[in-house]
N, C-alpha and C positions, 0 to 999 in steps of 0.2 A: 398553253404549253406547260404551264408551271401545274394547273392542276394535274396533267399525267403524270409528271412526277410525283406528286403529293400521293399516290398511291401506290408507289413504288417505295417511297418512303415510309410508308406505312407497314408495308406488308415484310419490310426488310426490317424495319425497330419497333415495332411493337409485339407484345407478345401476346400468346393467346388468352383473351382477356373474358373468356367465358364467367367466369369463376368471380372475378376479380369482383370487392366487396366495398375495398375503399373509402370508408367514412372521409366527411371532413368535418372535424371539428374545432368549433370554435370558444374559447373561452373568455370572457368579458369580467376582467376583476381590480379592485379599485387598485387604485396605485400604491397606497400605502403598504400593500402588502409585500412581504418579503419573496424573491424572485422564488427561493428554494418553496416554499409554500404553495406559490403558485403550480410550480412545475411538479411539487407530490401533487396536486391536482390534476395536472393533466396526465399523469402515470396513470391514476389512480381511474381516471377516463378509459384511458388505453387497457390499462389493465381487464377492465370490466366489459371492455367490447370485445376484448381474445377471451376473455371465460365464459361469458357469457349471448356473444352474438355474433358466432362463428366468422370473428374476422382474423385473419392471419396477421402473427405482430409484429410483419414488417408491413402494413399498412398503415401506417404512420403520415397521417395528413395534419396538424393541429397549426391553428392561428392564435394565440393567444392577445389579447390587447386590453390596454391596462388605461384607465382610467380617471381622473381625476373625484371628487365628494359628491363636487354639485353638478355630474357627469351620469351620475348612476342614478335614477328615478322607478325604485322598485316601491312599490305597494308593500310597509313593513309587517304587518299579519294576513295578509289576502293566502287567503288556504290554509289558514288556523295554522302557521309560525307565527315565530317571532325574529324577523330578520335582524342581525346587525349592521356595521357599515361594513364589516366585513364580507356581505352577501355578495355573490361571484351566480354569475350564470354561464351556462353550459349547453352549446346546441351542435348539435352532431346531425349532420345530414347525410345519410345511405341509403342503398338501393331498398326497394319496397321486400319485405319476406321475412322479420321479426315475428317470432309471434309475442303475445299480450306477456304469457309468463317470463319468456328473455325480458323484453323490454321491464320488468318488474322487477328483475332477478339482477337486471346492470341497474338500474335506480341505487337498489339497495349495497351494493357492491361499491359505485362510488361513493355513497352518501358513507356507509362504514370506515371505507378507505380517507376519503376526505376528513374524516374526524382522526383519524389516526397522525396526519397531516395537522393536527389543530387547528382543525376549522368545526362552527359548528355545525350538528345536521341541518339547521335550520337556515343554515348561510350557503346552502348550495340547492340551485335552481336549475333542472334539467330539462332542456326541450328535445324533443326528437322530431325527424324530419324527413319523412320518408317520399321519393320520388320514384324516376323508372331511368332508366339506363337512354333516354332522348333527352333528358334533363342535364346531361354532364356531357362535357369536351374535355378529353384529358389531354391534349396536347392539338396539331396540326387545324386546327378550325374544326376537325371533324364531329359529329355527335358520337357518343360511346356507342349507341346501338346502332350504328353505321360500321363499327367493326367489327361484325362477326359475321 
């Protein structure tokens, strides 16, 4: 009974979500940093996926979560840096369809921006994470690629 509703609900509040691009991002940074620092970080995230990885910027999904010293366990030169305790990481999971240059072109974009924010480039760690639209529920139990 309840599932025929749940399609009704569906088809009444959701919108056409062909398009929809929807990053989530998550950012993991030590505690000691100061909240505004943090948050030019995640602009500077935001920023770089509306310029350069055609997401619209009211897609605004971000998790931030703040961590204690002996919380954060990064490898300090692995990739020829030189990380501080200030090193923050950065993983943004969206649907598959980036190409190599986007994704090179938001690298560089947060890393610039982040310095701008006072941090250093070598303190910001970007992962990206590309799936398919069976991979996400955005709301009702349903899969995304069950709404269209």
């Amino acid at each position: 009974m309840w599932v025929g509703s749940l399609s009704g609900l569906l088809s009444d509040f959701c919108l056409d979500t062909t398009d929809i691009t929807m990053p989530l991002t998550k950012i993991s940074a030590p505690r000691h940093l100061s909240s505004n620092q943090v948050r030019a970080l995640a602009a500077a995230v935001q920023d770089g996926l509306v310029k350069n990885c055609n997401v619209p910027p009211d897609d605004l999904f971000q998790l931030i979560s703040r961590f204690d010293a002996d919380e954060i366990i990064l490898d300090p030169h692995f990739g020829g840096v030189n990380r501080s305790r200030d090193a923050c990481v950065v993983e943004v999971v969206f649907l598959l369809g980036r190409t190599d240059d986007q994704k090179r072109a938001l690298f560089r974009h947060v890393a610039e921006q982040a310095v701008q924010a006072g941090f250093r480039a070598d303190d910001v760690m970007i992962c990206l994470v590309e799936n398919s639209r069976m991979d996400w529920s955005l709301g009702f139990g349903v899969a995304y690629a069950d709404q269209h």
